[in-house]
C-alpha positions in Angstrom: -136.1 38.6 29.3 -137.6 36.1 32.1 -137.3 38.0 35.6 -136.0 36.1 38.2 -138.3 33.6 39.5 -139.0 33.0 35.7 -135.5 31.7 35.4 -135.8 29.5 38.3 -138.5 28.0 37.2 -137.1 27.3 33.4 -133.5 26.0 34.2 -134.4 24.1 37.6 -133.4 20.0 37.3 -133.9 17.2 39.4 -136.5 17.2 41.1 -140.4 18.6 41.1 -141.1 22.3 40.3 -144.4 24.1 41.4 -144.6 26.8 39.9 -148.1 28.9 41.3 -148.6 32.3 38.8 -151.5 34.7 37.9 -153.0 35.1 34.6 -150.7 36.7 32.2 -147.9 36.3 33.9 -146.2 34.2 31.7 -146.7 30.8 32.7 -146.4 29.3 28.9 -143.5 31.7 28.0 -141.4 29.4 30.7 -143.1 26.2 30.1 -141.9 26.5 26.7 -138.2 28.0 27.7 -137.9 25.0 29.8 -139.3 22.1 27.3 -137.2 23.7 24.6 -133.9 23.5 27.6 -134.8 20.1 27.7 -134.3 19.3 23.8 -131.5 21.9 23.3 -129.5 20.6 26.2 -125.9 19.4 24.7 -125.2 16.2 27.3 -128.4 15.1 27.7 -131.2 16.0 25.1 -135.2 14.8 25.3 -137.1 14.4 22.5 -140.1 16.6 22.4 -142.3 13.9 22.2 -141.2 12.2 25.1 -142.8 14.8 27.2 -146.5 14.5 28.2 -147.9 18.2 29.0 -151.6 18.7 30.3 -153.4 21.8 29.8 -157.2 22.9 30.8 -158.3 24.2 27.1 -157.5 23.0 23.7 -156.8 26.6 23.3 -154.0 26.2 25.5 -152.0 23.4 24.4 -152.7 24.7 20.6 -151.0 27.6 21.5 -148.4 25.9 23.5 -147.5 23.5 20.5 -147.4 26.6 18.1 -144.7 28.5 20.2 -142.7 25.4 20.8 -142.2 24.9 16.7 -141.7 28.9 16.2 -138.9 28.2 18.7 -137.6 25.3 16.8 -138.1 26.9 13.6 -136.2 29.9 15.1 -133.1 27.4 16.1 -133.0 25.7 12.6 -133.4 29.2 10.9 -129.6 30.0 12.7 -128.2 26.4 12.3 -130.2 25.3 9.3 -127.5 21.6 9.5 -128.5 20.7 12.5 -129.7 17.5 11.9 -131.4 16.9 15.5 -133.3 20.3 15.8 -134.6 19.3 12.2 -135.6 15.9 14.0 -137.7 17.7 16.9 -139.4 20.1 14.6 -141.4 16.8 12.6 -141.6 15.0 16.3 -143.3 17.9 17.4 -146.5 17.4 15.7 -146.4 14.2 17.7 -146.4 15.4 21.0 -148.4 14.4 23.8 -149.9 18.1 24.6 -153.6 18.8 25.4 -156.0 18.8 27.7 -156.4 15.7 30.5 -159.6 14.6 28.0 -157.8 14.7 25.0 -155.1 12.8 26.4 -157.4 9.6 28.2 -159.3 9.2 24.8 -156.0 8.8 22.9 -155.5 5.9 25.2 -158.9 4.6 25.0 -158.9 5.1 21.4 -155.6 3.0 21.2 -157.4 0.1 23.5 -161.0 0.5 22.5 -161.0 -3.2 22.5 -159.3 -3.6 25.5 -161.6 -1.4 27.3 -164.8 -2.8 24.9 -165.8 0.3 23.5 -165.9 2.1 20.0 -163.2 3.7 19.1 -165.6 5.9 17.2 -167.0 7.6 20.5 -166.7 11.1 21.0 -166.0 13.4 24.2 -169.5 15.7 25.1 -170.0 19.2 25.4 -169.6 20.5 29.2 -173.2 22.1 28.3 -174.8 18.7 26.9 -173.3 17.3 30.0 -174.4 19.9 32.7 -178.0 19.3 31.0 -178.1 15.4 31.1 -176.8 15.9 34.4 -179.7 18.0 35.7 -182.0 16.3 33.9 -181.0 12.6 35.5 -180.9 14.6 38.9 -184.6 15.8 38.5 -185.9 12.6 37.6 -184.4 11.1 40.6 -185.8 14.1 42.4 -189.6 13.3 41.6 -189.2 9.7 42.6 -188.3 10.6 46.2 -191.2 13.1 46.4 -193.2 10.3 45.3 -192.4 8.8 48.7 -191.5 11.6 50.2 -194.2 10.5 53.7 -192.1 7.5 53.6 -188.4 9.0 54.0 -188.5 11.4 56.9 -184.5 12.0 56.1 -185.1 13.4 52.7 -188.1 15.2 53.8 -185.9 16.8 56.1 -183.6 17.4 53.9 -185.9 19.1 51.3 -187.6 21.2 54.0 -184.3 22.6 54.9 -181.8 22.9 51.7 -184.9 23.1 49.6 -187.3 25.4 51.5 -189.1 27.6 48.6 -191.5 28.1 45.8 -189.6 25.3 44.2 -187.0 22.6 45.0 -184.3 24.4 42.8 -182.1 25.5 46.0 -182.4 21.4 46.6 -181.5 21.0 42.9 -178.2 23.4 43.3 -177.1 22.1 46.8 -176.8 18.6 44.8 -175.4 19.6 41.7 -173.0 21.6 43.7 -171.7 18.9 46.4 -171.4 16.6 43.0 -169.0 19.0 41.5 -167.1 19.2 44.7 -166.8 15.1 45.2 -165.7 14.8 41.4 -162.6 17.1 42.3 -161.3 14.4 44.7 -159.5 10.9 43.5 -162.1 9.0 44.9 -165.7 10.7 45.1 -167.5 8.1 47.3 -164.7 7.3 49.5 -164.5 11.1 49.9 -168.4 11.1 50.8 -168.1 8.5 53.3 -165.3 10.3 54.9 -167.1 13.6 55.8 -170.1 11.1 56.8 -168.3 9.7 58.8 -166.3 13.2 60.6 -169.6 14.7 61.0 -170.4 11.8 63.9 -166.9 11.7 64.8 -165.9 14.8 65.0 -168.9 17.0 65.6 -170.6 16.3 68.9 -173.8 19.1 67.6 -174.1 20.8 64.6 -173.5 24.0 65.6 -169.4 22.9 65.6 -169.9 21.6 61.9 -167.9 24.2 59.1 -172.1 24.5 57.9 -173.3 25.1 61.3 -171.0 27.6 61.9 -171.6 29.8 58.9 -175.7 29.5 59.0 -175.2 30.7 62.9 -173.0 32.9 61.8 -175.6 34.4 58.7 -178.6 34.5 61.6 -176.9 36.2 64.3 -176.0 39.1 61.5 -179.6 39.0 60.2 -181.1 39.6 64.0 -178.2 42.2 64.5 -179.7 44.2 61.5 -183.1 44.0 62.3 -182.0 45.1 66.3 -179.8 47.8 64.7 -183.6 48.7 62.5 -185.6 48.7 65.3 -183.6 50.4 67.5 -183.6 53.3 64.9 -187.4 53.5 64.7 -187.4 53.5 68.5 -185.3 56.6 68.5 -187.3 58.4 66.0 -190.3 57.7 67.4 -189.0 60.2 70.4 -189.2 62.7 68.6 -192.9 62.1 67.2 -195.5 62.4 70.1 -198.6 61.4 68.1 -196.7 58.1 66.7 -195.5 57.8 70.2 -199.0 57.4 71.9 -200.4 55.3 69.4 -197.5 52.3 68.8 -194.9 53.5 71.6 -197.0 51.1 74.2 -197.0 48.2 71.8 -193.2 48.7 71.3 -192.0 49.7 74.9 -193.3 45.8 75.7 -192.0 44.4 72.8 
């Protein structure tokens, strides 16, 4: 039986629902309560496939699909004449659920030549992706350390962000701030944005979000090693031999 705020969520109307819930909790238990209130609603019904329902894994909407038909096969198994619930059960197998890819390449699919593409093509592998990806972003990587005398920014830059044995902490910062611009509707507009705030907004560095937190992860580091030496200090008291020979050097450090 759906609790509460389960129930909310499946018989709310006329308007937008957010509905924010952990794992396990439930979430496609109501989504399918509510699709199915949709299509069992006696004044005014929706055909399942006029519903378009995203879902992050194929997993997902498979299993989403497969619970709405058990509950339609459920429905027709107590009113077995019921010439609409019949209707719904083949319509199902139509419906637009799956993932946001799935759903684009039906469209593309359906306008290959519209968009002048094949509609043969096929959607890649996150892996085969996150590896084309790193291996554009090092060959663009070697070019600018080819003239890396010439560009004092990126020198900068790789002296800082990629200080090391390698440039791999270079390589991640990249990949990273790629991943977090292709989150937003607009990925360069986004970019220019922040550019733009951080000679706006920010009359140092130190006030920048970045700023803050390296300041932040120095002052603990020179805390510890205060806190260290401040120990050895104290233990050298008690050690007159150790005392004589360092406890000059550190008394004027």
């Amino acid at each position: 039986k759906p609790t509460k705020a389960q129930e909310r969520a499946i018989v709310t109307r006329g308007g937008t629902v957010l509905v924010s819930a952990g794992a396990g909790s439930g979430k496609t238990k109501v989504l399918t309560e509510r699709l199915m209130g949709y299509i069992k609603d006696t004044e005014n019904p929706a055909d399942v496939d006029s519903f378009l329902v995203i879902t992050f894994t194929n997993a997902a909407a498979g299993e989403l699909k497969g619970r709405i038909m058990d509950e339609l096969a459920a429905a027709l198994a107590k009113d077995p004449q019921n010439k609409r619930l019949r209707r719904q059960s083949a319509l199902c197998r139509k419906a637009q659920i799956s993932t946001i890819h799935g759903f684009c390449s039906g469209i593309l699919r359906e306008n290959s030549q519209l968009a002048g593409i094949s509609p043969d093509f096929k959607i890649m592998e996150s892996d085969r992706a996150g590896s084309m990806k790193s291996s554009a972003l090092e060959r663009i990587l070697e070019k600018h350390y080819e003239q890396i005398d010439k560009q004092h920014g990126f020198r900068l830059l790789a002296d800082t962000v990629g200080a090391g044995r390698d440039d791999r902490g270079l390589s991640d910062a990249v990949l990273k701030l790629n991943e977090q611009m292709q989150s937003h509707a607009r990925p360069e507009k986004w970019a220019k944005e922040q550019i733009t705030l951080l000679h706006t907004r920010f009359s140092s560095v130190e006030e920048t979000p970045c700023g803050k937190e390296i300041l932040a992860g120095a002052k603990e580091t020179v805390n510890f090693w205060k806190s260290c030496f401040e120990d050895i200090i104290i233990r050298m008291d008690g050690d007159e031999k150790l005392l004589n020979s360092c406890g000059v050097s550190f008394g004027e450090a």
